[in-house]
TORKOL-4160 file (C-alpha; in steps of 0.2 Angstrom, whole numbers, padded with zeros to 4 digits, m for minus):
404
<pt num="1" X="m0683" Y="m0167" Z="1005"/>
<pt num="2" X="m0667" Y="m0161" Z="1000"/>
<pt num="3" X="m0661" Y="m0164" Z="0979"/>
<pt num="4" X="m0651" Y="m0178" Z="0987"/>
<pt num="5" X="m0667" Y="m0188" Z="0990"/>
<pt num="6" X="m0673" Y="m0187" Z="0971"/>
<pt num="7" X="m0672" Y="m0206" Z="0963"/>
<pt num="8" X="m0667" Y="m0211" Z="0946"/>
<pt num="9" X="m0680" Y="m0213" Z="0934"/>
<pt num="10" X="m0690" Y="m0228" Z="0930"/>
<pt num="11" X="m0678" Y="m0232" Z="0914"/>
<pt num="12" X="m0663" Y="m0230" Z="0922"/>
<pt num="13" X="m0667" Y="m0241" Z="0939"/>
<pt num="14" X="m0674" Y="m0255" Z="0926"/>
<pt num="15" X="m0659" Y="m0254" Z="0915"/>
<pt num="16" X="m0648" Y="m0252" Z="0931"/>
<pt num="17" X="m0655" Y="m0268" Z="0940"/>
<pt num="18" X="m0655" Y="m0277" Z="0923"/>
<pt num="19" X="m0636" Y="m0276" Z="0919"/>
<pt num="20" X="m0631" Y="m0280" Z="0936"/>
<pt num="21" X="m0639" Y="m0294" Z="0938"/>
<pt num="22" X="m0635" Y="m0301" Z="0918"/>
<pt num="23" X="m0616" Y="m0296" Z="0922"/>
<pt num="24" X="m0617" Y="m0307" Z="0940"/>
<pt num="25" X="m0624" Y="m0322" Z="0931"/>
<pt num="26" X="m0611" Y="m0322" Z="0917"/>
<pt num="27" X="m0596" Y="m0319" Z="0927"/>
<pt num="28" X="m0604" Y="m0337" Z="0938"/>
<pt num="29" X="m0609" Y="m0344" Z="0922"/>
<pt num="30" X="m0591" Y="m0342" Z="0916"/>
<pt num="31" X="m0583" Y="m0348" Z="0929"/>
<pt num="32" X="m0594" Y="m0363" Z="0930"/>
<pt num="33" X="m0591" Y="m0368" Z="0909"/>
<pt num="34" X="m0573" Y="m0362" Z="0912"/>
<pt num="35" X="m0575" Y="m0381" Z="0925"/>
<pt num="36" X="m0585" Y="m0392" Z="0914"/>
<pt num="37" X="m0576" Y="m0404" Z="0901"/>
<pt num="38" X="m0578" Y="m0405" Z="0884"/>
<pt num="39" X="m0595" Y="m0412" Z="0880"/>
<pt num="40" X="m0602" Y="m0410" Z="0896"/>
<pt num="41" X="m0623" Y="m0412" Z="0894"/>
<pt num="42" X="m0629" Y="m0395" Z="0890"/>
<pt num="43" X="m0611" Y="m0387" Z="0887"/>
<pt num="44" X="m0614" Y="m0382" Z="0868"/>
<pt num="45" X="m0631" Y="m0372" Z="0875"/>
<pt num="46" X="m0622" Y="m0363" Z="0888"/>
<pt num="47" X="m0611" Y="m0357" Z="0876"/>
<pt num="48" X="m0622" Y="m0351" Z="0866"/>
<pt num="49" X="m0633" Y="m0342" Z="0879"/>
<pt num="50" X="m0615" Y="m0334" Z="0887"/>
<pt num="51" X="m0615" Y="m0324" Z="0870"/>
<pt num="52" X="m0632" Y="m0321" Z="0871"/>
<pt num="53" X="m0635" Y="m0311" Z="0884"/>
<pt num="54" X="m0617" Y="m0305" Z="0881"/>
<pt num="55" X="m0624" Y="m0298" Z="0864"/>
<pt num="56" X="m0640" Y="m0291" Z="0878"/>
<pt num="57" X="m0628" Y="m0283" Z="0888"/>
<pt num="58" X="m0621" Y="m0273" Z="0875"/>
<pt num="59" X="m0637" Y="m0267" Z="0867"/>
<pt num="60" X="m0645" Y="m0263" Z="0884"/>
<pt num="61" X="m0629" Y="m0252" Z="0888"/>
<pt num="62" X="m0632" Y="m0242" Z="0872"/>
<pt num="63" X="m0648" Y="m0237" Z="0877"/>
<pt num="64" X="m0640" Y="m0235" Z="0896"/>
<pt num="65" X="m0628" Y="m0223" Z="0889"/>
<pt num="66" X="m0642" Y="m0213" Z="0877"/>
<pt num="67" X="m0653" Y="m0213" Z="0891"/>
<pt num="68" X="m0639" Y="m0204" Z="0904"/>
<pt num="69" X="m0636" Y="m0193" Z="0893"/>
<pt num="70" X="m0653" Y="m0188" Z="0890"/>
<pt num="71" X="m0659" Y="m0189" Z="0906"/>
<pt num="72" X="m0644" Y="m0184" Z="0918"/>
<pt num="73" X="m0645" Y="m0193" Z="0934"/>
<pt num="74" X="m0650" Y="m0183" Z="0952"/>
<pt num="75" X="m0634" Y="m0175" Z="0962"/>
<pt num="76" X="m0625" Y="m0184" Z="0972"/>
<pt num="77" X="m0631" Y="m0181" Z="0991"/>
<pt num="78" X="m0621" Y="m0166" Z="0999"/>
<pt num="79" X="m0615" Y="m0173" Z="1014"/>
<pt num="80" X="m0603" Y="m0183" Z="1004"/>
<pt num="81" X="m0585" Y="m0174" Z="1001"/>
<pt num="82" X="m0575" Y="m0172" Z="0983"/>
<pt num="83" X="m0564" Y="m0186" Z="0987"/>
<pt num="84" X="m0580" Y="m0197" Z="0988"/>
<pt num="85" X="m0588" Y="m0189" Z="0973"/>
<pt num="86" X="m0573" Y="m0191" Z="0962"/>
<pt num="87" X="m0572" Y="m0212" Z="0967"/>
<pt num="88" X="m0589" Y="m0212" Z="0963"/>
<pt num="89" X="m0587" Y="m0204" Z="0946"/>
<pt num="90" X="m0573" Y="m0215" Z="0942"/>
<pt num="91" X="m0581" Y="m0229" Z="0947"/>
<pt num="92" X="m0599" Y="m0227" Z="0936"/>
<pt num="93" X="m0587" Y="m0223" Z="0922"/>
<pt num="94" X="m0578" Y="m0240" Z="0924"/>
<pt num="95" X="m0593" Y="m0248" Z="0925"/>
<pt num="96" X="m0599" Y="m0240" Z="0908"/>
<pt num="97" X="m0583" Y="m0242" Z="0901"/>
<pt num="98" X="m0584" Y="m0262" Z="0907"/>
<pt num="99" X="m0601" Y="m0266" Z="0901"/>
<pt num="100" X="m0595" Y="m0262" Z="0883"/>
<pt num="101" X="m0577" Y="m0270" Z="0885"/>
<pt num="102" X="m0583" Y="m0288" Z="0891"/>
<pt num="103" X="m0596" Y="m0290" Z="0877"/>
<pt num="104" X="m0585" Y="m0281" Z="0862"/>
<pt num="105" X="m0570" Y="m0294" Z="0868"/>
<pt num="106" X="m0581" Y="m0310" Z="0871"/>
<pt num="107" X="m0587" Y="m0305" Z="0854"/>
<pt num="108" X="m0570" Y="m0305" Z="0848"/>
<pt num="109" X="m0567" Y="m0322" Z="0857"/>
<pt num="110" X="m0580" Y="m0330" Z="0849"/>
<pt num="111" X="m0575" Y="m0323" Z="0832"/>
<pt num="112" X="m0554" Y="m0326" Z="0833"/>
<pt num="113" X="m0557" Y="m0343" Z="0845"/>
<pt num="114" X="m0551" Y="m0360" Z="0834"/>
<pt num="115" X="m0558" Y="m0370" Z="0848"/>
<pt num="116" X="m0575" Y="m0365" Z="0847"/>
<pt num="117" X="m0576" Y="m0359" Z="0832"/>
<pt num="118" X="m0596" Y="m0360" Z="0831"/>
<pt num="119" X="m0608" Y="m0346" Z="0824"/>
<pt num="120" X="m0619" Y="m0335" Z="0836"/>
<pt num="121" X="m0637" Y="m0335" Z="0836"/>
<pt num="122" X="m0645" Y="m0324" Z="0849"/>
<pt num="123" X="m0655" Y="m0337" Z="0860"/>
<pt num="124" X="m0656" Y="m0348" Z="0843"/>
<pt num="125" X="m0665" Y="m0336" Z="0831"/>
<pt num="126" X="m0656" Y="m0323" Z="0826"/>
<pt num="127" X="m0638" Y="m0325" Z="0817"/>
<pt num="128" X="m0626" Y="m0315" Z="0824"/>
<pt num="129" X="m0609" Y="m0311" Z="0814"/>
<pt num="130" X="m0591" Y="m0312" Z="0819"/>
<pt num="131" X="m0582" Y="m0296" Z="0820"/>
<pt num="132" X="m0577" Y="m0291" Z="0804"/>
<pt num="133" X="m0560" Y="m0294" Z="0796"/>
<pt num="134" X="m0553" Y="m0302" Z="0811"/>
<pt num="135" X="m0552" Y="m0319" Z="0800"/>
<pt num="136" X="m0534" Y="m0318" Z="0798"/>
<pt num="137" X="m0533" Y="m0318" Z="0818"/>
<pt num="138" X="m0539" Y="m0333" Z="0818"/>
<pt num="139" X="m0525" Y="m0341" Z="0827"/>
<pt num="140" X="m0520" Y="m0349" Z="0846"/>
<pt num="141" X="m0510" Y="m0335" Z="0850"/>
<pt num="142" X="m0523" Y="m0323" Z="0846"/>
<pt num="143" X="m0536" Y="m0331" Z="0852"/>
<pt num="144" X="m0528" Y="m0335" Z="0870"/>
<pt num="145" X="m0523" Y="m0317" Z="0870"/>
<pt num="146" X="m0542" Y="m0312" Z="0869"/>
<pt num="147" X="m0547" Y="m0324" Z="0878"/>
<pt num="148" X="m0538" Y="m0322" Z="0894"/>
<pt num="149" X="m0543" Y="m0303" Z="0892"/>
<pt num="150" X="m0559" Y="m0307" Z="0892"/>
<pt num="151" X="m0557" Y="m0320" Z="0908"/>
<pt num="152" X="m0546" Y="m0305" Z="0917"/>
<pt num="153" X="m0561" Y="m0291" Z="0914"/>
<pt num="154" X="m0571" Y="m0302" Z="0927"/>
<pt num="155" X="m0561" Y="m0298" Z="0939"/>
<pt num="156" X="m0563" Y="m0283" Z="0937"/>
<pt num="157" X="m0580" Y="m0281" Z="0937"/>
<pt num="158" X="m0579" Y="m0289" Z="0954"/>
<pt num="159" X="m0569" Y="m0275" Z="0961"/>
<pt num="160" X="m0579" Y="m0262" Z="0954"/>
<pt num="161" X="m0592" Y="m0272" Z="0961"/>
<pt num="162" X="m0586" Y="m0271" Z="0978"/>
<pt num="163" X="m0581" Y="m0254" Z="0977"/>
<pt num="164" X="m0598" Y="m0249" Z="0971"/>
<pt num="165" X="m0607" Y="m0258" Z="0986"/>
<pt num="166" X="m0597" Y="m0254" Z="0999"/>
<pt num="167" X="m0599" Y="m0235" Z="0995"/>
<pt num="168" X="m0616" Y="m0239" Z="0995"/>
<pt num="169" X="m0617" Y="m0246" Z="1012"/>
<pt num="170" X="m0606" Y="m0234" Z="1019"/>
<pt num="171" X="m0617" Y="m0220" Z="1016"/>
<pt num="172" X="m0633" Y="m0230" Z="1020"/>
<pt num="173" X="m0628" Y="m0236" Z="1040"/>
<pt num="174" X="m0617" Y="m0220" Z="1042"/>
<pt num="175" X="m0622" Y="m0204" Z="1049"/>
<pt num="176" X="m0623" Y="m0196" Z="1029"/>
<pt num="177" X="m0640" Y="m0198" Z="1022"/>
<pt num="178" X="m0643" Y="m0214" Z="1013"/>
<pt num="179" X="m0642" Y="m0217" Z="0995"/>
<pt num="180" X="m0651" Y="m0236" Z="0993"/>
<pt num="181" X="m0667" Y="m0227" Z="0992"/>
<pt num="182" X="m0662" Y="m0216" Z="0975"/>
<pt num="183" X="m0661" Y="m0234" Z="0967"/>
<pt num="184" X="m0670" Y="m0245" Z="0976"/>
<pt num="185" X="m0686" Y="m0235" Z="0982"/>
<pt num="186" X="m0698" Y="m0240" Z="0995"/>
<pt num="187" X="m0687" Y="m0253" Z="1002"/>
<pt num="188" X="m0673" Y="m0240" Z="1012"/>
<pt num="189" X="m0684" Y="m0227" Z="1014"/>
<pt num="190" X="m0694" Y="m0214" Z="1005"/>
<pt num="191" X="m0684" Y="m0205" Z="0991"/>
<pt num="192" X="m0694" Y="m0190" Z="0979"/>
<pt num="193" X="m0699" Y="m0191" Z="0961"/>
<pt num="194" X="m0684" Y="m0185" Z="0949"/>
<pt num="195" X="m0687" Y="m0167" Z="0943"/>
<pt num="196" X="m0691" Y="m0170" Z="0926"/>
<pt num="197" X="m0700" Y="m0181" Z="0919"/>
<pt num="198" X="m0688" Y="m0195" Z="0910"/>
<pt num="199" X="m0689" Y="m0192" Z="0890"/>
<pt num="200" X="m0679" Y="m0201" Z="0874"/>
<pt num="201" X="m0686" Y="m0221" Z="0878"/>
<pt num="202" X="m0687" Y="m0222" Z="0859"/>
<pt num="203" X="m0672" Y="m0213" Z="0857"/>
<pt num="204" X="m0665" Y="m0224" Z="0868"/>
<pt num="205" X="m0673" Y="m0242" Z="0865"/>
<pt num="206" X="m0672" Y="m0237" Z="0846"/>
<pt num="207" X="m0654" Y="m0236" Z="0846"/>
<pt num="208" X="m0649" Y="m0254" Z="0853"/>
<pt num="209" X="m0664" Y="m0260" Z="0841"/>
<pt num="210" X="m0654" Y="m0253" Z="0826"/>
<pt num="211" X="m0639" Y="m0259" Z="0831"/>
<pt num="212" X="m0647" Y="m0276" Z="0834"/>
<pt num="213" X="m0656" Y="m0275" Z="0817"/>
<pt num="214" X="m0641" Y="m0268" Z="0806"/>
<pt num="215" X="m0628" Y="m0281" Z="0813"/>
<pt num="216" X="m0639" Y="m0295" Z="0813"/>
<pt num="217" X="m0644" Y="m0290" Z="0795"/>
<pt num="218" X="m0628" Y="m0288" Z="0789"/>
<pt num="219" X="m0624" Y="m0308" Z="0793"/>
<pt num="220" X="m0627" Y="m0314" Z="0777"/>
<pt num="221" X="m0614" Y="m0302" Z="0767"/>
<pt num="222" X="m0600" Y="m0303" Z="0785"/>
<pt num="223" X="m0601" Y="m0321" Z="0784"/>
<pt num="224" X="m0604" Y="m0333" Z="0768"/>
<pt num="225" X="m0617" Y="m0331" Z="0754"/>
<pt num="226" X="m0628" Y="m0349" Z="0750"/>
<pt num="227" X="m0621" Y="m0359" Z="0736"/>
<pt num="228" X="m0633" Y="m0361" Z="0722"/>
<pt num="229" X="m0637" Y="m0377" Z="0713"/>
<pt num="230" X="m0628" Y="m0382" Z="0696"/>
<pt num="231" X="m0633" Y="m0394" Z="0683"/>
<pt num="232" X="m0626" Y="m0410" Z="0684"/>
<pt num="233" X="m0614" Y="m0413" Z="0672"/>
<pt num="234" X="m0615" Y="m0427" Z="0660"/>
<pt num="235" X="m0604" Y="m0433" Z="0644"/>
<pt num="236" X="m0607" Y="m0445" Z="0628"/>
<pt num="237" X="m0607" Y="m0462" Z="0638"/>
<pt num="238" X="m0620" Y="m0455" Z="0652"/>
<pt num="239" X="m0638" Y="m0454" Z="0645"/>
<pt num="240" X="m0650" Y="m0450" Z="0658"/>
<pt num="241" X="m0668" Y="m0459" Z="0657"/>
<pt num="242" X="m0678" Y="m0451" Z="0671"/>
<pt num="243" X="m0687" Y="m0435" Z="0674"/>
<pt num="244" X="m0685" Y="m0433" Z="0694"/>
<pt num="245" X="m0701" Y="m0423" Z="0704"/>
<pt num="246" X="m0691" Y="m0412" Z="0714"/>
<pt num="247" X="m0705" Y="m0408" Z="0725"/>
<pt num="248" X="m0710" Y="m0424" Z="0729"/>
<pt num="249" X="m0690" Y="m0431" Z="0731"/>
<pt num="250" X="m0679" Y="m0426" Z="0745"/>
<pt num="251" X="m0662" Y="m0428" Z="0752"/>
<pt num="252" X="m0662" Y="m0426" Z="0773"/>
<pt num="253" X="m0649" Y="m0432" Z="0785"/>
<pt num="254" X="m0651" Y="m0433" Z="0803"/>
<pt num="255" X="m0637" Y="m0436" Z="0818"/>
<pt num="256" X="m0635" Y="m0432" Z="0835"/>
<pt num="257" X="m0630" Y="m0416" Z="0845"/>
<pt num="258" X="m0626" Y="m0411" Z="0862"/>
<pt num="259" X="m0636" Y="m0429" Z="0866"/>
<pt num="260" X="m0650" Y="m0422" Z="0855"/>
<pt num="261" X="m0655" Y="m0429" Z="0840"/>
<pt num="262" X="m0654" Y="m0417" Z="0824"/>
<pt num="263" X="m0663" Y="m0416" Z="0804"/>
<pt num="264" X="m0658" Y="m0406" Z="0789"/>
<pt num="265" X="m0665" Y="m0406" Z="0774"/>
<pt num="266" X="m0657" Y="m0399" Z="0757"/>
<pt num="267" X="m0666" Y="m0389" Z="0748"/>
<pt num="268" X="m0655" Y="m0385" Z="0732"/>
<pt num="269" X="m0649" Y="m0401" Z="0721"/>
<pt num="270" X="m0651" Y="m0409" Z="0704"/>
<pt num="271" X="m0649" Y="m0427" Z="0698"/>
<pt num="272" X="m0647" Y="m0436" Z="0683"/>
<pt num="273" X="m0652" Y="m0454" Z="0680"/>
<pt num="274" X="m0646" Y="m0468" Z="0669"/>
<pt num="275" X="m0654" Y="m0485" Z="0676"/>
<pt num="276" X="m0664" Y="m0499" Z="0669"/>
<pt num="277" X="m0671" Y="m0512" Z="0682"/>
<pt num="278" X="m0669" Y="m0525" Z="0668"/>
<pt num="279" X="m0649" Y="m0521" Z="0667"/>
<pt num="280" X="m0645" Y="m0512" Z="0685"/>
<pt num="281" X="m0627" Y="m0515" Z="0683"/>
<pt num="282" X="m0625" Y="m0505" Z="0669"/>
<pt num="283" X="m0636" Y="m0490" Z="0678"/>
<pt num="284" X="m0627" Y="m0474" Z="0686"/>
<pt num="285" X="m0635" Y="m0458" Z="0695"/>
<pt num="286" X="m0626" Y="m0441" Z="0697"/>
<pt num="287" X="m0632" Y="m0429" Z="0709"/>
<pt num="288" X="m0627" Y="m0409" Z="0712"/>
<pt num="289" X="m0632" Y="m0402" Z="0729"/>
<pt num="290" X="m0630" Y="m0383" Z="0732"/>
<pt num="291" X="m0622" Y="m0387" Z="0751"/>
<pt num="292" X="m0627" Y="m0370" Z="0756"/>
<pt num="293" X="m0646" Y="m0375" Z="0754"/>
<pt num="294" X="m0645" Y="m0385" Z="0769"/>
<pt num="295" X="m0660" Y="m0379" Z="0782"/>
<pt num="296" X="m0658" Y="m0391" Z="0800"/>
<pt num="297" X="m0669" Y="m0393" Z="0814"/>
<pt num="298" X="m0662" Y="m0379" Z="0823"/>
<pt num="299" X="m0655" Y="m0361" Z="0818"/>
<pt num="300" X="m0640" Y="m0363" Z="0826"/>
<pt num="301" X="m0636" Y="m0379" Z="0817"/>
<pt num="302" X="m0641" Y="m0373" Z="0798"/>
<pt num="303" X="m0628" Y="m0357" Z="0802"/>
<pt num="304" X="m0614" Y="m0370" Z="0806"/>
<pt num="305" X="m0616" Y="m0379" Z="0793"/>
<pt num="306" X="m0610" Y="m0364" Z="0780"/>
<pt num="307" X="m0597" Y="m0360" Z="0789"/>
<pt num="308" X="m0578" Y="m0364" Z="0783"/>
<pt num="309" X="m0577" Y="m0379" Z="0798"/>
<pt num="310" X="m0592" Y="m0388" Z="0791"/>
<pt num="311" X="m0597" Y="m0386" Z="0772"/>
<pt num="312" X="m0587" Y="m0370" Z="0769"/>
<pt num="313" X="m0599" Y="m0365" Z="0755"/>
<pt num="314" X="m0589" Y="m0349" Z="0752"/>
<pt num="315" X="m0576" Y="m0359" Z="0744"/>
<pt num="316" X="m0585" Y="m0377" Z="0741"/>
<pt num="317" X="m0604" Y="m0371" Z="0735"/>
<pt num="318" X="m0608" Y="m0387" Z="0728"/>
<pt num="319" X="m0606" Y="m0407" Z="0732"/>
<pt num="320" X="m0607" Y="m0419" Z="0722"/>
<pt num="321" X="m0614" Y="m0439" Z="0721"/>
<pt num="322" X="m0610" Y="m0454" Z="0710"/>
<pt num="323" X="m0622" Y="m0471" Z="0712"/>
<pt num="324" X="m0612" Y="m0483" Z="0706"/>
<pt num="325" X="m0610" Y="m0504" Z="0705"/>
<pt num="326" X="m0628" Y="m0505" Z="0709"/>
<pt num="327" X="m0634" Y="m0523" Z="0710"/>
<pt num="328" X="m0651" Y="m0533" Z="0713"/>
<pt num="329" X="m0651" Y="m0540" Z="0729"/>
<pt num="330" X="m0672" Y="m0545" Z="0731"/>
<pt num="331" X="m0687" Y="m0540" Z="0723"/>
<pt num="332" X="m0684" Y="m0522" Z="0720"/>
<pt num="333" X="m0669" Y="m0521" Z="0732"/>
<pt num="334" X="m0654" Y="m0514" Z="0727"/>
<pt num="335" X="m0637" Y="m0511" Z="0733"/>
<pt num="336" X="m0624" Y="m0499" Z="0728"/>
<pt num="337" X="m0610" Y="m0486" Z="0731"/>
<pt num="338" X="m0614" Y="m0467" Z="0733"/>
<pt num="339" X="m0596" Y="m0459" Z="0732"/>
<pt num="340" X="m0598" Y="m0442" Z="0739"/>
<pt num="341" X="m0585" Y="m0427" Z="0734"/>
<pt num="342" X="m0586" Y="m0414" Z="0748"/>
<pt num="343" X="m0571" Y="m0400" Z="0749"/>
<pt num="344" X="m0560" Y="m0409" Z="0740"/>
<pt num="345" X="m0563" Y="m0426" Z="0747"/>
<pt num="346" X="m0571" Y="m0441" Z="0741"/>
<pt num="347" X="m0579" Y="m0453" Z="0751"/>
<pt num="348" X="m0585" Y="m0471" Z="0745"/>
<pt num="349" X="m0600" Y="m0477" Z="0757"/>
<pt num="350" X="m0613" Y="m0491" Z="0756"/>
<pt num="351" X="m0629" Y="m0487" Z="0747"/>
<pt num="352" X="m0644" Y="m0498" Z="0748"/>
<pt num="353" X="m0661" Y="m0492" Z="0742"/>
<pt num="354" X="m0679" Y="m0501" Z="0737"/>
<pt num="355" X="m0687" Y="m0499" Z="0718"/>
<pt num="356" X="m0706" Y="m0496" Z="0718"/>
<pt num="357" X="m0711" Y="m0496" Z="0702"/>
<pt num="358" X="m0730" Y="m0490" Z="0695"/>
<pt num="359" X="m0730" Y="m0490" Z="0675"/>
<pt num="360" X="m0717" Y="m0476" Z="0672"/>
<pt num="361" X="m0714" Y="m0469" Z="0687"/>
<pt num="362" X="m0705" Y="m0475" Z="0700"/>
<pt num="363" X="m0700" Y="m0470" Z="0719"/>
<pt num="364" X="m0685" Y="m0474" Z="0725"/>
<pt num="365" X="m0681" Y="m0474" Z="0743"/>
<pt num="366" X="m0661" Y="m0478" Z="0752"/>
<pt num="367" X="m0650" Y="m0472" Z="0764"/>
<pt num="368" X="m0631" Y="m0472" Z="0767"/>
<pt num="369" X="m0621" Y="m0470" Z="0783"/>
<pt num="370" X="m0606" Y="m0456" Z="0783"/>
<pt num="371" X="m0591" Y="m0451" Z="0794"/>
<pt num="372" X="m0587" Y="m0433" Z="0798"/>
<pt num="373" X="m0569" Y="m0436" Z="0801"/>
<pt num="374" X="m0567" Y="m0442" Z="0784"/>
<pt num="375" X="m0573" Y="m0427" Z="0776"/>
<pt num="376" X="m0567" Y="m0414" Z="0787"/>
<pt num="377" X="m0582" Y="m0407" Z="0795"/>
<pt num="378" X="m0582" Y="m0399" Z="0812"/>
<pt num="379" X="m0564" Y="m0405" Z="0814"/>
<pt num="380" X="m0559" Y="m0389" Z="0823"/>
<pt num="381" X="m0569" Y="m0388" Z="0837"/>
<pt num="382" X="m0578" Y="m0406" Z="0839"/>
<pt num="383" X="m0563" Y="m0418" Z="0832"/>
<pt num="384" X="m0567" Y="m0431" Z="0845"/>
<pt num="385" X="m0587" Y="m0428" Z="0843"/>
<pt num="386" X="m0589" Y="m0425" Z="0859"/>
<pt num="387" X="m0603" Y="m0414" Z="0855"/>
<pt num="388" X="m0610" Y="m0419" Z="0838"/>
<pt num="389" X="m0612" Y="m0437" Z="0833"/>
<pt num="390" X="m0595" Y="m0446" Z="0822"/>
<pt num="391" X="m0609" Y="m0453" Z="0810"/>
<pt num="392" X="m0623" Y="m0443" Z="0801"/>
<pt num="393" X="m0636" Y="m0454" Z="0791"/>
<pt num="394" X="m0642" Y="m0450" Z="0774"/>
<pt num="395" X="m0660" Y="m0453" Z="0768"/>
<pt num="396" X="m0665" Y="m0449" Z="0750"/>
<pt num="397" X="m0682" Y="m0450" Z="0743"/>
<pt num="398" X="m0683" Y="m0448" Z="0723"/>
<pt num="399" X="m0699" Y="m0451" Z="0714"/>
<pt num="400" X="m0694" Y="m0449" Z="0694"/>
<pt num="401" X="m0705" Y="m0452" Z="0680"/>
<pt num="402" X="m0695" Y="m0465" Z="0665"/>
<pt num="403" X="m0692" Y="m0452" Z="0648"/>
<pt num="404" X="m0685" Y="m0467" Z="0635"/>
């Protein structure tokens, strides 16, 4: 058989076939989210896998690239004049220059958009940065800008698509020897072994690991840094009487998402107790909570909830909680007000809680009920919380040991 017959190798048919087919499915998937309307079932997880295998396109084109050059691919077949050749050059260079354009400007959408400004986590476990230094972009214009770049690079995929097959076809049903075979073998005939056997899959594979690894590593120092709890503070009139057991307390809160029900827990926080059941009017509890120790059910959820929509821990690293007018209502039943301070705002909500009490130590048990408009969390992208629920419930366990 003539060089014309020799396929590509293994890696490259893989990686070929691979591309294609993610590229086809996003440009659909696009086009299908691009229909749906806000909070549509499901909606927030298509989002979330659009950047996905965005991000996967991307890596998989760097070790494309690597492998192409390590590996050049067999002659084009001799029958086919320059004119043809030429087209065919140009258009396996759009291709390449494509499948680094649409990822790096949805990447950029994501990271500019005020609509949907939402983390990235690759197929919900590994964080993803925005671009860096593109805050300041953060704007309508610029974002529609991006955006309808990114939209427009569809279409052009489509016509490099259609080029790229037609030429294909052209070559495969007229009287010029095929070329199907050198990518597709076995299927349109039989096509010979490359000449040299393919070489550099670490090379390759190892690059778009390390981009992977160092991006995704530098996360934490692109995007916020956890806050970090402080001591409560107190004054001459506040005389704390309780030593709290931090590992057998917690404070969780739970809501719903996309129709699904979420839990968080924070892991950072630090009370300080002034209460006698004999006088509960006269009793008071402060609480500091490191917002950046929150951990929820999902990945996803734990990174939204440090960025600057939702508890901006970069500028607000810790929230704070008063109990106040607490009253008897029943046999070790209580009532109460926990005002919470959170970026600047405070917010009064109803606070009761049960008293078990053994000797000295005593376990406390209560829940409040809060309102995400109120204190400005997820107001961006989810004002009418069409994706996450308007009210997040509070649940707080404290077991405390009495010091006086």
């Amino acid at each position: 058989m003539s060089a014309s017959s020799e396929r590509y190798t293994s890696v490259a048919i893989t990686l070929h076939w691979l591309i294609a087919i993610a590229i086809v499915g996003m440009i659909l998937g696009g086009w299908y989210m691009s229909d749906l309307p806000d909070g549509a079932p499901g909606q927030y997880f298509l989002y979330q896998m659009h950047k996905s295998i965005g991000i996967t396109i991307l890596l998989l084109t760097v070790a494309r690239i690597i492998w192409r050059l390590m590996n050049p691919p067999p002659p084009l077949p001799d029958d086919m004049n320059g004119l043809e050749k030429t087209g065919s050059h140009l258009v396996h260079l759009g291709f390449y220059g494509l499948m680094i354009a649409m990822p790096l400007t949805g990447w950029l959408y994501s990271s500019v958009s005020v609509d949907l400004d939402v983390p990235t986590v690759l197929y919900g476990a590994i964080s993803w940065p925005d671009v860096p230094f593109v805050a300041g972009l953060k704007t309508e214009a610029a974002s529609g800008a991006v955006e309808f770049i990114h939209s427009k690079l569809a279409w052009v995929a489509i016509g490099l698509l259609a080029l790229h097959v037609a030429g294909a076809l052209k070559h495969e049903f007229s009287a010029e020897e095929g070329v199907l075979k050198r990518m597709i073998p076995g299927l349109f005939g039989k096509a010979d072994k490359p000449q040299a056997p393919g070489r550099g899959a670490v090379t390759a594979f190892g690059s778009a690991l390390a981009v992977l690894v160092i991006v995704a590593g530098a996360a934490p120092l692109l995007g916020v840094m956890t806050g970090s709890g402080q001591a409560v503070s107190t004054d001459a009139a506040f005389e704390p009487n309780w030593t709290v057991d931090y590992d057998a307390s917690s404070i969780t809160f739970s809501g719903t998402h996309d129709g699904n029900g979420f839990t968080g827990t924070f892991g950072n926080w630090d009370a300080a107790i002034q209460f006698d059941p004999d006088a509960p009017a006269d009793g008071e509890v402060r609480v500091t909570i490191a917002t950046g120790s929150a951990e929820a059910s999902q990945k996803l959820y734990t990174d939204s909830l440090k960025s600057p929509e939702w508890f901006n821990i970069a500028a607000f690293p810790n929230a704070s909680v008063e109990i106040l007018n607490i009253a008897a209502t029943g046999d070790d039943a209580y009532t109460s007000t926990a005002r919470l301070s959170l970026k600047g705002l405070t917010v009064d909500a109803d606070f009761a809680f049960s008293l078990a009490l053994d000797g000295n130590t005593a376990r406390m048990t209560g829940q409040a009920l809060y309102q995400r408009t109120a204190l400005d969390l997820g107001q961006a992208s989810d004002p009418n919380a069409d994706w996450v629920s308007e009210d997040v419930t509070v649940d707080v366990v404290v077991v405390a040991s009495r010091t006086d």
